[in-house]
GUBAMAR-300309 format. One line per 2 residues: number of its first residue (from 1); for each residue y negated, z, x negated of N, C-alpha, C, CB. Coordinates in steps of 0.2 Angstrom, whole numbers, plus 5000, padded with zeros to 4 digits. Glycine has a CB too. Layout:
REM residues N
NUM) Y Z X Y Z X Y Z X Y Z X | ...
This chain:
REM residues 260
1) 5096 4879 5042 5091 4883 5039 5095 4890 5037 5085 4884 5043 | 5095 4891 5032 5100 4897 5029 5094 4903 5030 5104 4897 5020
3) 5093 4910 5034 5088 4914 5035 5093 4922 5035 5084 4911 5042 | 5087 4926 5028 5093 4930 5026 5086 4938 5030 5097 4929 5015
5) 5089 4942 5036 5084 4947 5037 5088 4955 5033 5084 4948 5046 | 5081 4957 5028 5083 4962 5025 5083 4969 5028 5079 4961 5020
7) 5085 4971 5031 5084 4976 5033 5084 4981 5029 5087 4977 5037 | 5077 4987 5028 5074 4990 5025 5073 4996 5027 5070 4988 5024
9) 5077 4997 5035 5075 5003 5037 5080 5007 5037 5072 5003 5042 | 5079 5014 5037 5085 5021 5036 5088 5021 5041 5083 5029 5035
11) 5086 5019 5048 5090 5018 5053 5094 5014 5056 5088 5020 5055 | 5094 5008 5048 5100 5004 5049 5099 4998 5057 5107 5010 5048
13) 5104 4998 5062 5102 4994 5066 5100 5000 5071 5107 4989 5068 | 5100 5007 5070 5093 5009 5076 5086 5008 5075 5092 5015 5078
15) 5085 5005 5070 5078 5004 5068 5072 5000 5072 5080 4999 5062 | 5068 5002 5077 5064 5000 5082 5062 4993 5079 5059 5005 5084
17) 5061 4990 5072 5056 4984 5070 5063 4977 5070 5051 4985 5060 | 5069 4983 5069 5075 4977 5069 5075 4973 5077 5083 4982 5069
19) 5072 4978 5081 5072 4975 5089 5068 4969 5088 5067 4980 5096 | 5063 4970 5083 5057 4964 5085 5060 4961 5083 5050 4964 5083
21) 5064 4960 5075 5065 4954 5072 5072 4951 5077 5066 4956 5063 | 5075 4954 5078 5082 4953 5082 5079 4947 5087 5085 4960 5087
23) 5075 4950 5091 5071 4945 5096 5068 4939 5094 5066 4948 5097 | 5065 4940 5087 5061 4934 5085 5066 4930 5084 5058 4935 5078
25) 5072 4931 5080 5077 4927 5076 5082 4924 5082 5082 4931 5069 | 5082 4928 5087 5086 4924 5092 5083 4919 5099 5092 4929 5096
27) 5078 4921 5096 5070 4912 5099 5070 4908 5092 5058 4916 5100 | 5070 4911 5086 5072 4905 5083 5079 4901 5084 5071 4906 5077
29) 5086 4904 5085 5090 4900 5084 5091 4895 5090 5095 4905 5083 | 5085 4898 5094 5084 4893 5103 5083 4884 5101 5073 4895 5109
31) 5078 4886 5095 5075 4880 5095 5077 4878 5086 5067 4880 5097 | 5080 4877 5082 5082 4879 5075 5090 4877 5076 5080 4887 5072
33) 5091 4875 5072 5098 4875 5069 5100 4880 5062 5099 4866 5066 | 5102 4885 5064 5099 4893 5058 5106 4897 5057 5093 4900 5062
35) 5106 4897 5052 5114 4902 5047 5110 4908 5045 5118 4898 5038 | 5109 4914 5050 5109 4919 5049 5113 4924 5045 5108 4919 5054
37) 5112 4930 5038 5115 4933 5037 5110 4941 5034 5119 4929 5033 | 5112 4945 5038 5109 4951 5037 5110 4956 5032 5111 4955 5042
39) 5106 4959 5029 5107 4965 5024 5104 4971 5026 5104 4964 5016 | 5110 4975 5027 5106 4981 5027 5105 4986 5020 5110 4984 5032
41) 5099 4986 5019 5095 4990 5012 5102 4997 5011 5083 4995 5015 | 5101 5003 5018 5104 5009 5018 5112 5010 5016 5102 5010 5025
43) 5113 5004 5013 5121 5003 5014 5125 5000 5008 5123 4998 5018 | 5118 5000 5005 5120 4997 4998 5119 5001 4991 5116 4990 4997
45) 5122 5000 4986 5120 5004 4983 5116 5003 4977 5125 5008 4982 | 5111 5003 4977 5104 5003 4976 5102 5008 4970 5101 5004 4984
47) 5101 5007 4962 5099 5011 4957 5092 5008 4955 5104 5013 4952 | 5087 5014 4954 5079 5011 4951 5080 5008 4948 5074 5014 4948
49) 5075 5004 4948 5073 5000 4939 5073 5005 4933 5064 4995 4939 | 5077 5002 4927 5075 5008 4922 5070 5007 4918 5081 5009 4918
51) 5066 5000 4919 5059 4999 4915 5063 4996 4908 5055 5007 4913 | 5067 4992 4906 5071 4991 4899 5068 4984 4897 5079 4991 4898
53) 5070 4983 4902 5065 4975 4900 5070 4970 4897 5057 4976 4893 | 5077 4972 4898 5084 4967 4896 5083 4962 4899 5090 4970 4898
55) 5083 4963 4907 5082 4954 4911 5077 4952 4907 5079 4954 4921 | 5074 4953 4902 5069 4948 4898 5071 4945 4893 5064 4951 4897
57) 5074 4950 4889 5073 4947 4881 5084 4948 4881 5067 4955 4873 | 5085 4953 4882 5095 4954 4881 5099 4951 4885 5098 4963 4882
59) 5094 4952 4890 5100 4946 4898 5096 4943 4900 5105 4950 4906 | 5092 4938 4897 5086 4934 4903 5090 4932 4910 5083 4925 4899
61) 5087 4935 4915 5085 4931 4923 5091 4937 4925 5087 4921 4924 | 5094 4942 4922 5101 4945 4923 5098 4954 4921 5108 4940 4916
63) 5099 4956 4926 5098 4964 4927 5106 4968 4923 5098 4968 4937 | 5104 4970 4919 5110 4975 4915 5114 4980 4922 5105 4982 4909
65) 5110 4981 4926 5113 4988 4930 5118 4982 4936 5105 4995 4936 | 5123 4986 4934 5130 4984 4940 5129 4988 4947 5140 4987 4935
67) 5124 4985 4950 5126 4988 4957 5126 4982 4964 5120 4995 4958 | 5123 4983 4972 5122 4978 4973 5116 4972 4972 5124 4979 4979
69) 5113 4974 4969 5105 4971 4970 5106 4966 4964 5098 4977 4968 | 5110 4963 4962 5113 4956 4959 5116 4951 4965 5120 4957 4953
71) 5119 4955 4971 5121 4951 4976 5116 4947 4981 5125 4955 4978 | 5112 4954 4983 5106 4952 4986 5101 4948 4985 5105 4955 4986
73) 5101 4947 4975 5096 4944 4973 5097 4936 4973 5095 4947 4966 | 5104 4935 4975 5107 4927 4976 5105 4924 4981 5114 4925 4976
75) 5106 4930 4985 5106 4929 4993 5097 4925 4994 5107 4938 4997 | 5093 4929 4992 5087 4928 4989 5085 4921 4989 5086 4930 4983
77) 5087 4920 4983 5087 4914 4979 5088 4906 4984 5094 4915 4973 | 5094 4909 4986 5099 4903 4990 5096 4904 4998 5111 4906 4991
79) 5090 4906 5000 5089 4907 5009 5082 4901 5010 5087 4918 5011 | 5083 4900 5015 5078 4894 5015 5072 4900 5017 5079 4885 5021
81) 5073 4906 5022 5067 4909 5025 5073 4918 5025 5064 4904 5033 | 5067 4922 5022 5069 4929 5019 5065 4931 5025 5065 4931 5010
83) 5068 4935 5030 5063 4941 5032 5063 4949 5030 5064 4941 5040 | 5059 4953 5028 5060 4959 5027 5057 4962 5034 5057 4960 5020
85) 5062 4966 5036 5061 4970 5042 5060 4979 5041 5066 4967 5047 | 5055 4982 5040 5054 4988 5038 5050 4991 5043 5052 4989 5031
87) 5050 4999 5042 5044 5003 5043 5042 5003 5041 5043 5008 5045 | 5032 5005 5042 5029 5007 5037 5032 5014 5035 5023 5007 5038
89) 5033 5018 5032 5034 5024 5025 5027 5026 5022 5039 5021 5018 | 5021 5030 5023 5016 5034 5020 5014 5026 5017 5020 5040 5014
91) 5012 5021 5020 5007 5016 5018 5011 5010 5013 5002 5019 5013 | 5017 5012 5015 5021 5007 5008 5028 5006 5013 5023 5013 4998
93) 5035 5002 5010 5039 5001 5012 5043 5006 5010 5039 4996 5012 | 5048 5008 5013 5055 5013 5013 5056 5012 5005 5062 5010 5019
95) 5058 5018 5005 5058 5020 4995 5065 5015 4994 5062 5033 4991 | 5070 5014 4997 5076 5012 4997 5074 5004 4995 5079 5013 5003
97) 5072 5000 4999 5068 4995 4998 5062 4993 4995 5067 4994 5003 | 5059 4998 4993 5056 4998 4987 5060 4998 4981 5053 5003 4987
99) 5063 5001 4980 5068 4999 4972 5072 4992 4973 5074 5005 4970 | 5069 4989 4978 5077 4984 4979 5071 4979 4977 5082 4982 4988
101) 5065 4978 4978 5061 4976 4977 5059 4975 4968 5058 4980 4980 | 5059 4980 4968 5057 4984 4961 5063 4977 4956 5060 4996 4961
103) 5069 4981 4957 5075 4977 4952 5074 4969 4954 5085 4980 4956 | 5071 4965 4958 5070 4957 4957 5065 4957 4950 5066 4953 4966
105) 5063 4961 4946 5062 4957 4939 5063 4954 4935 5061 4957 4937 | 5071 4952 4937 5075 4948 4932 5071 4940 4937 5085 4950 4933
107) 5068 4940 4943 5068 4933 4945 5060 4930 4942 5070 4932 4953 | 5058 4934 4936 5051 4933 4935 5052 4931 4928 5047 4939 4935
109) 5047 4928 4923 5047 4927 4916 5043 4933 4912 5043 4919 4915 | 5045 4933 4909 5039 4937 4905 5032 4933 4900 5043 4942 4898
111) 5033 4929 4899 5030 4925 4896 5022 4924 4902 5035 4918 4895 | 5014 4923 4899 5009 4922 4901 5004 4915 4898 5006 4928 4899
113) 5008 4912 4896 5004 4909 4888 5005 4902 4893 5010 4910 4877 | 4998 4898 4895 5001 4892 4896 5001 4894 4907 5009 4890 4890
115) 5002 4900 4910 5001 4902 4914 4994 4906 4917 5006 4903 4915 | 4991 4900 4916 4982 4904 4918 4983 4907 4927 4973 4895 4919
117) 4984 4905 4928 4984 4906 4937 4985 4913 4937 4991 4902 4943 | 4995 4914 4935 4997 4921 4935 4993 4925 4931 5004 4922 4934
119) 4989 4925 4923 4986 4927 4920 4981 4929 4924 4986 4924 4915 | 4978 4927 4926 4970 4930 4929 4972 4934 4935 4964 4924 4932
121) 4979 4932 4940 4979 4937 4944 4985 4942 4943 4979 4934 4949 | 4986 4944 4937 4989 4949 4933 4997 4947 4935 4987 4957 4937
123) 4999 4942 4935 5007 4942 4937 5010 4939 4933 5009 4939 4943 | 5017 4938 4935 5021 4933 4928 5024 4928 4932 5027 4937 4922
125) 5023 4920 4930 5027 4916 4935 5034 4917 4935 5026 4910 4935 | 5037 4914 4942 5044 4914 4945 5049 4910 4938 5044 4909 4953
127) 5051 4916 4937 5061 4912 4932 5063 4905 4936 5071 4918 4933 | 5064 4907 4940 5067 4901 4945 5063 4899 4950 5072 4903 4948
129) 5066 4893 4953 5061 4888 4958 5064 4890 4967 5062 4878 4956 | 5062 4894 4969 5061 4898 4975 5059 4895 4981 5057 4903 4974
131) 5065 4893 4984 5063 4887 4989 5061 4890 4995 5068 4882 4990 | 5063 4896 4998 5061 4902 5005 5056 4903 5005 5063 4908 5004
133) 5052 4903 5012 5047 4908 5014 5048 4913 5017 5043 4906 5018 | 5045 4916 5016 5043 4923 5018 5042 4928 5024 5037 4924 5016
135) 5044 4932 5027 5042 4933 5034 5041 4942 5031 5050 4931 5042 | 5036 4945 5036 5036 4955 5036 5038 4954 5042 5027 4960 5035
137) 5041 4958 5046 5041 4961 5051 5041 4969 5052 5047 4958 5054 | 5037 4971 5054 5035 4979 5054 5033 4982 5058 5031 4980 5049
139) 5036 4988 5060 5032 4992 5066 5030 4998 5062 5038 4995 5075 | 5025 5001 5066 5021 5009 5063 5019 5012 5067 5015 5008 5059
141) 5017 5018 5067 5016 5023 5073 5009 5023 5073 5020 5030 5073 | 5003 5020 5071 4998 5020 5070 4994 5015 5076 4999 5018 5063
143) 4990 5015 5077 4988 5012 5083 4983 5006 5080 4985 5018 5089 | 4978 5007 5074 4976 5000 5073 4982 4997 5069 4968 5000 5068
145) 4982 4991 5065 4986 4991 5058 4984 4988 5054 4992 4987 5058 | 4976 4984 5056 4971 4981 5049 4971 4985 5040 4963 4983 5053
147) 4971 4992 5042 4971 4996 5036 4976 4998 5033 4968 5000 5037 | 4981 5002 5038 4986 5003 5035 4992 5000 5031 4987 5006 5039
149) 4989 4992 5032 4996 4989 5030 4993 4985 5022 4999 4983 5037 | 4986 4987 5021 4982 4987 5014 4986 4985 5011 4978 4993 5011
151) 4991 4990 5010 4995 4990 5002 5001 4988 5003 4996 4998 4999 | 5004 4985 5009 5007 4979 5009 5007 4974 5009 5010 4979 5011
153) 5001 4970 5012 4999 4965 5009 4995 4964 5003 4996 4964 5012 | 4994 4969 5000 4992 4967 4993 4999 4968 4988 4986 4970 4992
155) 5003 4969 4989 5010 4969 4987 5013 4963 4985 5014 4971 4990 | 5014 4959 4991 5017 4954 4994 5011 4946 4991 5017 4956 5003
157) 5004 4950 4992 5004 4943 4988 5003 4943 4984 5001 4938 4989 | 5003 4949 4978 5006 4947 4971 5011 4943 4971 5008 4952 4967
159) 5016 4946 4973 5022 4944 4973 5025 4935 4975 5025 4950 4977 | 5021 4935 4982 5023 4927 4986 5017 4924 4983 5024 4927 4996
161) 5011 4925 4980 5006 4922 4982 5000 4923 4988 5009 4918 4982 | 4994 4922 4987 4991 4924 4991 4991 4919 5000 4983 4924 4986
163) 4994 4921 5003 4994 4918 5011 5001 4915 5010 4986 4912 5014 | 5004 4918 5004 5011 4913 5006 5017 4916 5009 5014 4910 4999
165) 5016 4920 5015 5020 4925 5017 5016 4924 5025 5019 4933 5012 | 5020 4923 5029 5019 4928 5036 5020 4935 5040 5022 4926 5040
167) 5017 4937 5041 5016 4946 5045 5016 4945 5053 5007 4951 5042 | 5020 4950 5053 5022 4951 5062 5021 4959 5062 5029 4948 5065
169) 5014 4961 5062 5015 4971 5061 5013 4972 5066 5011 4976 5055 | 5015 4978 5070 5017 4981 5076 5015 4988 5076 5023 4979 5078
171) 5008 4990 5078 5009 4996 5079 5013 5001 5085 5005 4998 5079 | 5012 5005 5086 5014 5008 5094 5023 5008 5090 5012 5001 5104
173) 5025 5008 5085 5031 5006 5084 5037 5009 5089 5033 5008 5077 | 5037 5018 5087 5040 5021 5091 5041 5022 5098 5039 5023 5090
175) 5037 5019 5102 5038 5017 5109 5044 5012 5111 5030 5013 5112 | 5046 5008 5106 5052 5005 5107 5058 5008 5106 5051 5001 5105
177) 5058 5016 5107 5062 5019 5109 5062 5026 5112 5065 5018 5104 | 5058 5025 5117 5055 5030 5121 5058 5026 5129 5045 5031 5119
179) 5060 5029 5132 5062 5027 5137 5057 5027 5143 5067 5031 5138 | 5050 5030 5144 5045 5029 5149 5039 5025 5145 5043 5036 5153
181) 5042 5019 5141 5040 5013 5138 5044 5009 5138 5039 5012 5133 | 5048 5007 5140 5055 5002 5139 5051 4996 5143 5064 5004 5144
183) 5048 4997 5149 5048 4991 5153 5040 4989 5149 5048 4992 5164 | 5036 4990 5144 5031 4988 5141 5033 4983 5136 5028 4993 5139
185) 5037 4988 5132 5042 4985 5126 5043 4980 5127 5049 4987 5125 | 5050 4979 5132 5054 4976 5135 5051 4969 5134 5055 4979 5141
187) 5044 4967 5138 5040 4963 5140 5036 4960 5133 5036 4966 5147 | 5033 4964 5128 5033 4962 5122 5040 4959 5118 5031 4967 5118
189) 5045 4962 5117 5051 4956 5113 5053 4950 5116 5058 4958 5114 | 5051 4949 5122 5049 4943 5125 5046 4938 5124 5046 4944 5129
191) 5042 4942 5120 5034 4938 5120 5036 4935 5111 5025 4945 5120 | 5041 4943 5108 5041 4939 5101 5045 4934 5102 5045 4943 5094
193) 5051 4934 5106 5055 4930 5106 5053 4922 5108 5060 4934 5109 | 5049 4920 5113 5045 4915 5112 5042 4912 5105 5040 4916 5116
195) 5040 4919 5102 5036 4916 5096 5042 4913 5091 5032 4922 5093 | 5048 4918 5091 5055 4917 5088 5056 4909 5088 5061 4920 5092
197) 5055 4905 5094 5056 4899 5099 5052 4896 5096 5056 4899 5106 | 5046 4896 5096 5038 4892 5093 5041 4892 5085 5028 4900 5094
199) 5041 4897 5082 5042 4896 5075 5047 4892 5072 5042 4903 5071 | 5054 4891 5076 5059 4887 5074 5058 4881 5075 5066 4888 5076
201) 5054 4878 5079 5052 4872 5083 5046 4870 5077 5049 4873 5092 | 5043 4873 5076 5036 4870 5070 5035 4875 5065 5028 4870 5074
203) 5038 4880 5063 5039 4881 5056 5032 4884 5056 5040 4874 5051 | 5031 4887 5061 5023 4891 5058 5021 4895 5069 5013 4879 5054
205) 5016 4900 5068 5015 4900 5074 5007 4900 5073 5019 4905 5077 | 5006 4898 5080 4999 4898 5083 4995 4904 5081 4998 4898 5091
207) 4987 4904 5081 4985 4908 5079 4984 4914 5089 4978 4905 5074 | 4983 4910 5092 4986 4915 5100 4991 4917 5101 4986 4913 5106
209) 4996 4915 5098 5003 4916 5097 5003 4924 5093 5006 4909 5092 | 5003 4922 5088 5003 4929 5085 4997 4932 5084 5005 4928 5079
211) 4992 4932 5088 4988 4938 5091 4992 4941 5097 4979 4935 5095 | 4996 4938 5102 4998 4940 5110 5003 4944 5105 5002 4934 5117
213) 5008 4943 5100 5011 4948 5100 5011 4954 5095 5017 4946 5101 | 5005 4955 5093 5004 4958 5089 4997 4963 5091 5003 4952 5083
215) 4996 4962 5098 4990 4964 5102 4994 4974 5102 4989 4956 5111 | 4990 4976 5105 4991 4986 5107 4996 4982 5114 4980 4993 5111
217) 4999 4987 5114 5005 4991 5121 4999 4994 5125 5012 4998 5118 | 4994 4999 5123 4992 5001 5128 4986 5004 5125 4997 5006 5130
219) 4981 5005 5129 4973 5008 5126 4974 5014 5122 4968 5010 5131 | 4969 5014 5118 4971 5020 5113 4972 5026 5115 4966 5021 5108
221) 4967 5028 5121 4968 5034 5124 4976 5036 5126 4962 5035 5130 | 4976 5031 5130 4985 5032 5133 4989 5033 5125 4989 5022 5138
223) 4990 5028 5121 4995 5027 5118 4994 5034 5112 4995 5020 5114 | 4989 5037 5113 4988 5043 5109 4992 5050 5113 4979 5045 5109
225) 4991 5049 5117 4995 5053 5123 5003 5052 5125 4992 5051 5129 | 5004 5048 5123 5011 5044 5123 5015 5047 5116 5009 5035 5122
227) 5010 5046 5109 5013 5046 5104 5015 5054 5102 5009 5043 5098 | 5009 5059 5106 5008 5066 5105 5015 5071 5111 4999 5067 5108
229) 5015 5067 5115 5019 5071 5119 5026 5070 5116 5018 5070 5126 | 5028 5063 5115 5034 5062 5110 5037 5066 5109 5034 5059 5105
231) 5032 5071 5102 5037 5073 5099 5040 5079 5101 5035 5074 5094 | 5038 5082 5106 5043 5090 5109 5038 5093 5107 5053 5093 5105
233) 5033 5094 5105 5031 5100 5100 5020 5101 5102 5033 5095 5088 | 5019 5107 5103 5012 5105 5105 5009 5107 5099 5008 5108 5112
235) 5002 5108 5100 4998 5105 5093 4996 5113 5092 4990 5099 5094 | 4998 5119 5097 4999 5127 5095 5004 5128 5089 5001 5132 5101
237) 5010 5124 5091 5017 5125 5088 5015 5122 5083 5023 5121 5092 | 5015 5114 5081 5010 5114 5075 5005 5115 5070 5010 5114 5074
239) 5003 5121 5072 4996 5126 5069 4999 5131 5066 4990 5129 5074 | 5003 5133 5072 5007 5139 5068 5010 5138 5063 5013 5143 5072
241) 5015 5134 5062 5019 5130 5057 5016 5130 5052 5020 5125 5058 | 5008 5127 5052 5004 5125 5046 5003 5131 5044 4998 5120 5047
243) 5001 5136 5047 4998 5144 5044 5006 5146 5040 4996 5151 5052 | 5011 5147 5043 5015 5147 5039 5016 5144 5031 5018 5147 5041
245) 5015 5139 5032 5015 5134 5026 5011 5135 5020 5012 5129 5029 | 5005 5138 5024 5001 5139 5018 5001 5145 5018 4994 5137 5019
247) 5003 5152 5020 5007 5156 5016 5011 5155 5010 5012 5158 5021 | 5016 5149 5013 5020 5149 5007 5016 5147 5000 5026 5144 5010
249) 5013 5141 5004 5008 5139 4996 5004 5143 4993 5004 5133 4997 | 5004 5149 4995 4996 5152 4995 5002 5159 4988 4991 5157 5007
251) 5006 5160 4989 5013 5164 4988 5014 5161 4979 5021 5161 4995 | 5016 5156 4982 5019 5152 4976 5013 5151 4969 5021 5144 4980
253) 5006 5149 4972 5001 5150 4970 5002 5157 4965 4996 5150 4975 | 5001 5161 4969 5000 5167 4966 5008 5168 4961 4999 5174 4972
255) 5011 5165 4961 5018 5165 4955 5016 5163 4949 5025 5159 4956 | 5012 5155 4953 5010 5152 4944 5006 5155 4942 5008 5145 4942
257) 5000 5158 4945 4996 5160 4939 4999 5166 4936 4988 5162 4941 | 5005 5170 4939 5006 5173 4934 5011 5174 4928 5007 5177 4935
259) 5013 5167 4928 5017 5161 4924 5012 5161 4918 5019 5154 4928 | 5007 5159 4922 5001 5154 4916 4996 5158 4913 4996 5148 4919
């Protein structure tokens, strides 16, 4: 099983969701026979989409821009199981990995006509026959994840289809690299990494399976307390901050209206 993990995050392999997926993929190799190959997003060189619509009509299935996201897109193509491993980013995935995203329109058709399915649900079917499933693997500093991950699951199944994708989202992200959490952590990668072991063995995991590791690190009250002290900084320090802030905006204000 060829299994390609996209790494999506700025901090490359210090990336706390890389722990999880690291974990996962070396419980799957326990019980799997798996040709692992990594991409890191941060390292590549990665330009928007320009909107031209060439991969359609001037280079069907073929992006005009020469950068790495033609390499990537093979990689894609050729993997039996794609995991994309990110932070959340402001409700969405990392801008970087967002455009990497963005540029796979060459692997789409433009054409609607004769495709009722993708017609009613606003999409255009696959150019090519896409043999990979799908993995998210995601931590967030957020303590529920029901909501926050809204707008990546509805991304994703435009894109894979509706439930044709698996999610492994993890709040409490940043505790996995907090040092008076390690032995909490610790004892969750564990738990993915069983699941890693479960999913190469049967191609799917339990629904307790992926409640245990997808469950809180710690009650809300704690983990609020945890997340808040983190940062060095108390909540005087940023007040002050914010008052200055709105100085500045308040400043700037008073420029444009005398611009306008």
């Amino acid at each position: 099983m060829k299994v390609l993990i996209i790494n999506g995050s700025p901090r490359g392999e210090n990336s706390n969701t890389m722990k999880v997926t690291r974990a996962f993929v070396q419980g799957m190799s326990e019980s799997a026979d798996i040709e692992v190959e990594t991409v890191t997003v941060k390292d590549l060189k990665i330009e928007p989409c320009l909107g031209c619509f060439c991969c359609w009509s001037k280079t069907p299935g073929k992006c005009v821009i020469k950068d790495d996201v033609r390499s990537v897109t093979l990689k894609i193509l050729s993997s039996d199981l794609v995991i994309y491993s990110f932070p959340l980013f402001y409700y969405s995935v990392p801008g970087k990995l967002k455009a990497l995203i963005e540029r796979q329109l060459p692997t789409v058709a433009p054409f609607m006509e004769g495709q009722r399915d993708y017609l009613v649900n606003g999409g255009h079917p696959p150019r090519f026959t896409a043999k990979h499933k799908t993995i998210l693997i995601s931590t967030c500093g957020f303590y529920p994840t029901d909501k926050s991950y809204d707008a990546i699951r509805a991304q994703f199944s435009m894109i894979c289809g509706e439930g044709n994708f698996m999610e492994i989202f993890l709040g409490e992200g940043e505790l996995f690299s907090r040092r008076v959490t390690q032995r909490r952590c610790q004892a969750r990668l564990e738990a993915v990494h069983d699941a890693g072991v479960e999913y190469g063995r049967d191609g799917e995991l339990s629904e307790a399976t992926h409640e245990k590791i997808c469950s809180h690190l710690y009650p809300p009250t704690m983990y609020a307390h945890l997340a808040d002290v983190g940062w060095g900084i108390t909540m005087e320090d940023f007040r002050k901050s914010d008052e200055e802030t709105i100085k500045e905006v308040e400043a700037l204000g008073k420029k444009i209206d005398l611009i306008y």
